[in-house]
TORGU-714343 format. One record per residue (C-alpha): x, y, z; residue in three letters; residue number from 1. Coordinates in Angstrom, 2 decimals, padded with zeros to 5 digits, always signed. Last residue first. Layout:
       X       Y       Z resn resi
       X       Y       Z  ala  NUM
...
END
This chain:
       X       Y       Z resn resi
 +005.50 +013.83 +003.35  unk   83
 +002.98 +010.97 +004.10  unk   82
 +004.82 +008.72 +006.27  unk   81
 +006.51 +011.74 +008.47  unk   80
 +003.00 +012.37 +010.00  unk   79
 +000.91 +015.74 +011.04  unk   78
 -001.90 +015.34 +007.95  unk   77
 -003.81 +018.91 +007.44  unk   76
 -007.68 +019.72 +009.17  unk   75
 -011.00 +019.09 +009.05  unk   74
 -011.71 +018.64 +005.44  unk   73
 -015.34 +017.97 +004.30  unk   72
 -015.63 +016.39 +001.04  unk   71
 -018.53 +017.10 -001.66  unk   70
 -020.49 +015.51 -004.14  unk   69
 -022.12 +017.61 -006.92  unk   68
 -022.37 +015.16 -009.17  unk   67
 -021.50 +017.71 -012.24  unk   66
 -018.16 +019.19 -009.66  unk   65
 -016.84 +015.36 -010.22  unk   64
 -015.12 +013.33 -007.61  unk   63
 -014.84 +015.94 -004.88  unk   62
 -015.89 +019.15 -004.39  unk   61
 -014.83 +020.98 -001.48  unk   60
 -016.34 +021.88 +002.17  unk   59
 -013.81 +023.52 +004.61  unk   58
 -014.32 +022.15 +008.35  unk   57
 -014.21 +024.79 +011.02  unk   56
 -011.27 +025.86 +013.49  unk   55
 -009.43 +024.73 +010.31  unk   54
 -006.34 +026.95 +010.82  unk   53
 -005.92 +026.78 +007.14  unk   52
 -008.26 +029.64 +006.68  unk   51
 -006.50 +032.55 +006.81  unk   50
 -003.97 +031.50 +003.79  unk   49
 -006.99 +030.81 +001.84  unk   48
 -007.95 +026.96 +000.99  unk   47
 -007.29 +024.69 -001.96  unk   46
 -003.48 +025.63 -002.73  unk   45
 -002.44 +025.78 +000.61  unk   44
 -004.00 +022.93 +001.78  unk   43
 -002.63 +020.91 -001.09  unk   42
 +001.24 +021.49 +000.52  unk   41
 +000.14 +020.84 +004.01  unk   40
 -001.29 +017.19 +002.86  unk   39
 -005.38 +017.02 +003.20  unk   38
 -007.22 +015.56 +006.37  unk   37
 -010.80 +014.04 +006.41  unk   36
 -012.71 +013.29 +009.52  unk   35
 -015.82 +011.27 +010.30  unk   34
 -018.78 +010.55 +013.29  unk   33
 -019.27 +014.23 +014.43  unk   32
 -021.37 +013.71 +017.29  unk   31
 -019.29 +014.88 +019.88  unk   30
 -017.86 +018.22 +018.31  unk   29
 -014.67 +019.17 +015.98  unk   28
 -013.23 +016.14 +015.57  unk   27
 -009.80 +016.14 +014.41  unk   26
 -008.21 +017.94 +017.71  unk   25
 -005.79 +020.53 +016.71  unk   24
 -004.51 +021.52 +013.53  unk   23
 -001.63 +019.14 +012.60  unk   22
 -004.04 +016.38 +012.82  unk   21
 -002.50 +013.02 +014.02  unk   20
 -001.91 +009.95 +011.93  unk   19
 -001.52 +006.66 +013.70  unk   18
 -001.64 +004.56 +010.59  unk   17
 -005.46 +002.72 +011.82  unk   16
 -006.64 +006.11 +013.23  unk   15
 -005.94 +008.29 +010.52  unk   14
 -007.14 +005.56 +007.87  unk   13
 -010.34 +005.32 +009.62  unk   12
 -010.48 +009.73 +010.15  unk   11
 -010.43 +009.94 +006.37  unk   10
 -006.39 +010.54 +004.49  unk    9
 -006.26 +013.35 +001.50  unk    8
 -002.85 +013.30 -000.87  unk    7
 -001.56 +009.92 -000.23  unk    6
 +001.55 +009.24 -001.78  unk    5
 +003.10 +007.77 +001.73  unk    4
 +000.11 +005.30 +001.94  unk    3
 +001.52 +003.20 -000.73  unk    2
 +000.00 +000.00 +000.00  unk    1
END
């Protein structure tokens, strides 16, 4: 598996590789039941400079911007496996 390439990780990944959030606490309240995290470097070109503090989740598109689906990042990966 070549987890070091990845360029977005979800909380059941996180959990199972021992990736912490470089932002703080992944979950953001009690009943929040999933997490995504983005590398540092993608971050920066997804979100504004003031914004990658995550102290809210940043909703992008993912897949296709025609299905309309969407990701919710909480935060950027803190491990040496995926830099």
């Amino acid at each position: 598996m070549l987890i070091k390439n990845a360029a977005l990780i979800d909380s059941s990944a996180a959990r199972i590789f021992q990736v912490e959030n470089a932002n703080g606490p992944l979950y953001k309240n009690k009943d929040q039941k999933d997490a995504t995290m983005v590398k540092s470097p993608i971050a920066e070109q997804l979100f504004k400079k003031e914004d990658l503090t995550f102290d809210s989740p940043h909703s992008i598109p993912s897949m296709s911007l025609d299905l309309g689906m969407r990701e919710m990042i909480y935060g950027t990966i803190k491990s040496t496996i995926f830099r």
